[in-house]
C-alpha positions as CSV (number, residue, x, y, z in Angstrom):
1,X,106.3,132.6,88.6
2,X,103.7,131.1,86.0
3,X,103.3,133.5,83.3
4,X,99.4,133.8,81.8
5,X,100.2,132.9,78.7
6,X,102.0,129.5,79.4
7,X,99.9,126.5,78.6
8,X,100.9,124.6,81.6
9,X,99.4,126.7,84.6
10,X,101.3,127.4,88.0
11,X,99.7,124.7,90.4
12,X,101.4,125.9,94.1
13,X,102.3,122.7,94.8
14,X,98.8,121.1,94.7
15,X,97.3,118.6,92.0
16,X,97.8,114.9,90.6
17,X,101.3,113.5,90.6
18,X,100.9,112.5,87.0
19,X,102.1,112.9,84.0
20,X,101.4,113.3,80.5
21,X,97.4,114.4,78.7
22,X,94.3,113.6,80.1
23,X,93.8,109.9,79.4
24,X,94.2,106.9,81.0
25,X,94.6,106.8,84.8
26,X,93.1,107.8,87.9
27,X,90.7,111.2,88.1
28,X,91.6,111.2,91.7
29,X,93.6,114.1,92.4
30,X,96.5,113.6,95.3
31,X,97.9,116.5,96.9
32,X,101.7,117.0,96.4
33,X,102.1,118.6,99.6
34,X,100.7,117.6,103.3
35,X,100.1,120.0,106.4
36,X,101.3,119.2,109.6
37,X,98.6,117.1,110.8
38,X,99.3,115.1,107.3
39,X,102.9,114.9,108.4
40,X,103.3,114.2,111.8
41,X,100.9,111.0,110.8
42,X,103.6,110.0,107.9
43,X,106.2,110.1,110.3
44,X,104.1,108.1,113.6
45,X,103.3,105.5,111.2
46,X,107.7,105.3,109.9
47,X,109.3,102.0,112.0
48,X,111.1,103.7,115.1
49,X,115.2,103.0,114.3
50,X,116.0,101.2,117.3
51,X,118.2,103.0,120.1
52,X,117.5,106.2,118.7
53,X,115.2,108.9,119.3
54,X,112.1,108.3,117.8
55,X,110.8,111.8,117.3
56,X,114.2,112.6,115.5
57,X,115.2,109.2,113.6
58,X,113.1,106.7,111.6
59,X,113.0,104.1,109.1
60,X,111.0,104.9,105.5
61,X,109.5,101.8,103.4
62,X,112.7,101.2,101.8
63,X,114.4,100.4,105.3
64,X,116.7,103.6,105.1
65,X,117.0,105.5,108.4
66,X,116.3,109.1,108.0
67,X,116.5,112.5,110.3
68,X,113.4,114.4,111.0
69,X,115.4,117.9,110.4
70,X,116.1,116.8,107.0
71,X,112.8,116.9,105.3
72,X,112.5,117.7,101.7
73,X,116.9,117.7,100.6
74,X,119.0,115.6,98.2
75,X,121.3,113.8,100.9
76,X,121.1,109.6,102.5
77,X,119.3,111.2,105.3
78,X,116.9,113.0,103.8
79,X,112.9,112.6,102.9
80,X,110.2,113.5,101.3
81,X,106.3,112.6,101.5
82,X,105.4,109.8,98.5
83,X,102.2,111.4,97.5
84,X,101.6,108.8,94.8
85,X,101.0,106.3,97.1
86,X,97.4,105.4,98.5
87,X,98.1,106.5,101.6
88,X,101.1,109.4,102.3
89,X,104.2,107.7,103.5
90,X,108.2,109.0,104.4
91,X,110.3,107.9,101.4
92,X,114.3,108.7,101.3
93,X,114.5,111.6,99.0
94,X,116.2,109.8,95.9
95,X,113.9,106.7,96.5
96,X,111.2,109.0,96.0
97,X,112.5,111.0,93.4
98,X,113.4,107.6,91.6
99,X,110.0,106.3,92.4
100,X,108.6,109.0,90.6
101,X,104.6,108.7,90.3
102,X,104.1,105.1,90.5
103,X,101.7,103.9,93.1
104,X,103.4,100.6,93.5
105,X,107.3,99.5,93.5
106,X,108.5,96.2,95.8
107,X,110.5,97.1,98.6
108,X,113.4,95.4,97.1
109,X,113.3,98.0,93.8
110,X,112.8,100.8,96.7
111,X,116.3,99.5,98.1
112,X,117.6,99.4,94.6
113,X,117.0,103.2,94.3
114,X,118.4,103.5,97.7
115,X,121.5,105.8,98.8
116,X,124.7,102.8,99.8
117,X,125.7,104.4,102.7
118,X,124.8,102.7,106.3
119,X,125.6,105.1,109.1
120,X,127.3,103.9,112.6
121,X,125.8,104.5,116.1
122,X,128.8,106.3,116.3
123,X,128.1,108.0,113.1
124,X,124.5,109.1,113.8
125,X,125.9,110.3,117.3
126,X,128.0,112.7,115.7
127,X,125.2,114.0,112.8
128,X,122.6,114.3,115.8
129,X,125.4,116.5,117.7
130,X,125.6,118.9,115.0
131,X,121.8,119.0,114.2
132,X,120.2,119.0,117.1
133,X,122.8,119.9,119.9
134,X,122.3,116.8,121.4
135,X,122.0,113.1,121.8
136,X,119.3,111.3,123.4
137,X,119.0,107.7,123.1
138,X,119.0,104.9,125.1
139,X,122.1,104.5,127.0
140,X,123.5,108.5,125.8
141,X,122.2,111.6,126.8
142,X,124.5,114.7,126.3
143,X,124.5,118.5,125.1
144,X,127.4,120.0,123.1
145,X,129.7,122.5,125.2
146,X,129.8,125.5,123.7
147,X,133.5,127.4,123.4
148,X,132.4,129.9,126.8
149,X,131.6,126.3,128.4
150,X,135.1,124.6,127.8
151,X,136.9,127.8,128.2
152,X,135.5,128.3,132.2
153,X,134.0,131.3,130.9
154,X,130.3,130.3,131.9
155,X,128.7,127.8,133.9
156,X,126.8,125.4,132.3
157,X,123.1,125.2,133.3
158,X,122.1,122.2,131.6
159,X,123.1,118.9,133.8
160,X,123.1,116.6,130.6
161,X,126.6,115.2,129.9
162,X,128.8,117.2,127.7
163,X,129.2,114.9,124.5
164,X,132.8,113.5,123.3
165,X,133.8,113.1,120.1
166,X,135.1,109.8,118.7
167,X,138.7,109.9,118.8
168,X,140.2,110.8,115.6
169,X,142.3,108.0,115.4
170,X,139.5,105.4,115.6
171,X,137.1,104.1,113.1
């Protein structure tokens, strides 16, 4: 996409996170994207949410819960790795975005950037449902019948509990 004319060469993803001429700051050069290795660290090192999955759900420096399968989009769910930071870490997308290349905000700006939306058990159920197919936590395990499964039309050969749906009428 870079054309070999432009002054500002294509970088593929890889080079410092800052800004602006030459001067001032650090010469080290962070990447601004990890390999797997990289990531599966970021995401070990995340607080486990309680009750849920850990390898699907966990908490980023700001204290926002977040969904493995939503890596790298614009929703409260969603993160991104903070390359700006010493060492790589999961931010919520728009904490990180707001964040921008600084090394070092407090936790309590971090919130500040946060999305305002805390999700029920109930809540993350029913996201997990449609992401995954499932819910396992602690106290739940069940699959998601498919329409051949509630119709009698084929016999299920997963013994996990088909999963219910809140009732409509509840909150």
């Amino acid at each position: 996409m870079g054309d070999p004319s432009s002054p500002h060469p294509e970088n593929n993803g890889e080079g410092s996170s800052g800004g602006g001429g030459g001067g001032g700051g650090s010469s080290k050069v962070r990447p601004r994207s990890f390999d797997e290795k990289t990531r599966s660290a970021c995401w070990r090192k995340a607080a486990v949410v309680a009750g849920r999955h850990p390898e699907r759900w966990r908490q980023e420096a700001a204290g926002n819960v977040v969904c493995r399968r939503f890596w790298s989009c614009h929703g409260c769910l969603c993160y991104e790795y903070d390359p700006s930071s010493p060492s790589p870490k999961i931010l919520q997308t728009r904490v990180n975005r707001s964040k921008s290349d600084k090394a070092w905000v407090d936790e309590a700006e971090m919130r500040g950037f946060s999305c305002d939306i805390k999700f029920t058990e109930k809540e993350l159920d029913i996201i997990e449902m449609a992401v995954y197919g499932d819910v396992i936590r602690p106290g739940k395990q069940c699959h998601c019948r498919t329409v051949a499964k509630m119709l009698g039309q084929v016999k299920s050969k997963n013994r996990m509990a088909a999963c219910e749906l809140p009732d409509k009428n509840t909150s």
